[in-house]
C-alpha positions in Angstrom: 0.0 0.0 0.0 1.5 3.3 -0.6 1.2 6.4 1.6 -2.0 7.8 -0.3 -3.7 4.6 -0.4 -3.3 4.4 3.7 -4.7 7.9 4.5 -7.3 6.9 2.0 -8.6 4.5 3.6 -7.7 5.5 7.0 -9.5 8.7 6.1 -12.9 6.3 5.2 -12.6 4.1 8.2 -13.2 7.5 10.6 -15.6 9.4 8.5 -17.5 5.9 8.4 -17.4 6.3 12.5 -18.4 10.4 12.3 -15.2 11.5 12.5 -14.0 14.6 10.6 -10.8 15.0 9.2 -8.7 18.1 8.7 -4.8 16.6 6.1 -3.4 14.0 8.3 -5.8 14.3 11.4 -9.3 12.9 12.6 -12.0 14.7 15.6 -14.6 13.0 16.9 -17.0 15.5 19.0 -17.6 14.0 21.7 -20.9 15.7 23.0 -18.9 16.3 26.0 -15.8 19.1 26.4 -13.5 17.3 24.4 -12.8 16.4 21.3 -11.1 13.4 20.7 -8.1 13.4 18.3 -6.1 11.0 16.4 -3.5 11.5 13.8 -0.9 10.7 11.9 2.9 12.1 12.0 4.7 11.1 9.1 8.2 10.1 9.0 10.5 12.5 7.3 13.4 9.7 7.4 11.1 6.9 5.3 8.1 5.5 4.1 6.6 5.5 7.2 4.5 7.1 10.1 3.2 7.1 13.5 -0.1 7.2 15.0 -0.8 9.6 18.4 -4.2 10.5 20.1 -5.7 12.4 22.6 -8.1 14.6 23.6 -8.7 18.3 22.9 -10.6 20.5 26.1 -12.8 23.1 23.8 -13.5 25.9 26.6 -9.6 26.2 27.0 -7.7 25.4 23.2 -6.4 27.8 21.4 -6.5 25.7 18.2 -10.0 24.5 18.1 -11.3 23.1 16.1 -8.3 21.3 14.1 -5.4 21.0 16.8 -2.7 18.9 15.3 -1.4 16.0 18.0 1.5 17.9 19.7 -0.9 21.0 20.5 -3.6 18.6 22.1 -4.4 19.5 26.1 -3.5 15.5 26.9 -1.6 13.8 24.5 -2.3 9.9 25.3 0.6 9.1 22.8 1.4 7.0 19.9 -1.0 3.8 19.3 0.6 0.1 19.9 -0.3 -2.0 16.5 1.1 -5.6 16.0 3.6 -4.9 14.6 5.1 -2.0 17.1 3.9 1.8 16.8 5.4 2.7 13.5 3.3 1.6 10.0 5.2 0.9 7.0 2.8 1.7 4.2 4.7 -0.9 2.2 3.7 -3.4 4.8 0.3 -2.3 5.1 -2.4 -5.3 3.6 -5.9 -5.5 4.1 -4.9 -8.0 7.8 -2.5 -5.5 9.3 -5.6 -2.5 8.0 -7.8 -4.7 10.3 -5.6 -5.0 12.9 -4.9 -0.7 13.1 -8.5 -0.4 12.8 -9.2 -3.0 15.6 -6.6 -1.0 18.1 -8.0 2.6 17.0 -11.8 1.0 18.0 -10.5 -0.3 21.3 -8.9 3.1 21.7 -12.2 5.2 20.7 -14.2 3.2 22.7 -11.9 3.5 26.2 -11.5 7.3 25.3 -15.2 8.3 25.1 -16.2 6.0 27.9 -13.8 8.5 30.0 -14.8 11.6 28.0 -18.9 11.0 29.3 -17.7 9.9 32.8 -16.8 13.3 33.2 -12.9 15.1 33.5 -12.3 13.8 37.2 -12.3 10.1 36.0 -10.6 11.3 32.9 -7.3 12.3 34.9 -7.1 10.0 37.3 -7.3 7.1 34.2 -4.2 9.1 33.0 -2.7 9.3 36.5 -3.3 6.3 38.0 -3.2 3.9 35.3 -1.1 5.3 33.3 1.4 6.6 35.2 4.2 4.8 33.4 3.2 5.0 30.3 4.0 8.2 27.6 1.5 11.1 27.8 1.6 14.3 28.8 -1.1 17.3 29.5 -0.1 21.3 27.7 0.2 23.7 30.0 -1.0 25.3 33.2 -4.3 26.1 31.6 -5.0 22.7 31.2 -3.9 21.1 34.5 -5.7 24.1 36.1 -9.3 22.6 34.4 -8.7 19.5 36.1 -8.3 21.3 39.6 -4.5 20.4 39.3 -1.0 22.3 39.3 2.1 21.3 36.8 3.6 19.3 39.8 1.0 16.8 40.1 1.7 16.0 36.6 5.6 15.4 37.4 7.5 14.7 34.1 3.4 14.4 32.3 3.9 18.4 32.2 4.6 20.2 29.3 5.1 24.2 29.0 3.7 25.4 26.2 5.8 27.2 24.0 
């Protein structure tokens, strides 16, 4: 499959689930205050890219309503596939298409659950469970909407800049 072809049909498997899509980049309203974000960040050393998510807080971003991953307010980090979290396009047949579609539904379904549980269940997903795991939250506006401060974040802060 060739780079096109994947965002092709990447780009039909969300809009077939309500998503919209803004180049590289898929939002799913959530009814709630987020929007939930996935998208891609392409490789500039090879055929290949990545695949991060996370979640957008409306009342608070500054790039509503088409942030790109890195200016999300929690950045879950990149996807797991099979086959680790990069995707050759080369490698990319209609069983590993399943499989990345299989992951991004678990995904989607475990993100809204905590989107329409409410922000307080939201965070403490994120810091509780997982804690070791590679996320972070932007800035002090958005640790403030969850009633934190950067420190309880530790090294899941970023400044914005």
């Amino acid at each position: 499959m060739t780079k096109q072809e994947f965002k092709k049909a990447l780009t039909r498997y969300f809009t077939f689930r309500g998503f919209c899509h803004k180049s590289s980049h898929f939002y799913y309203d959530s009814g709630t205050d987020f929007v939930i974000v996935f998208g891609l960040q392409m490789s500039n050393y090879g055929d290949y890219c990545y695949m991060e998510h996370g979640y957008c807080i409306k009342q608070i971003s500054k790039d509503i309503p088409f942030p790109k991953t890195y200016q999300l307010n929690l950045n879950a980090g990149r996807l797991m596939f099979g086959r680790g979290k990069t995707i050759v396009f080369s490698e990319c047949d209609n069983e590993y298409m399943l499989c990345i579609e299989e992951k991004i539904d678990e995904e989607f379904k475990m993100m809204l659950n905590l989107v329409k549980e409410g922000k307080d269940k939201l965070i403490d997903y994120y810091l509780i469970h997982q804690q070791d795991k590679s996320w972070y939250v932007l800035s002090d506006r958005t640790a403030g909407f969850f009633g934190k401060t950067r420190n309880d974040f530790q090294y899941h802060f970023v400044d914005e800049g």
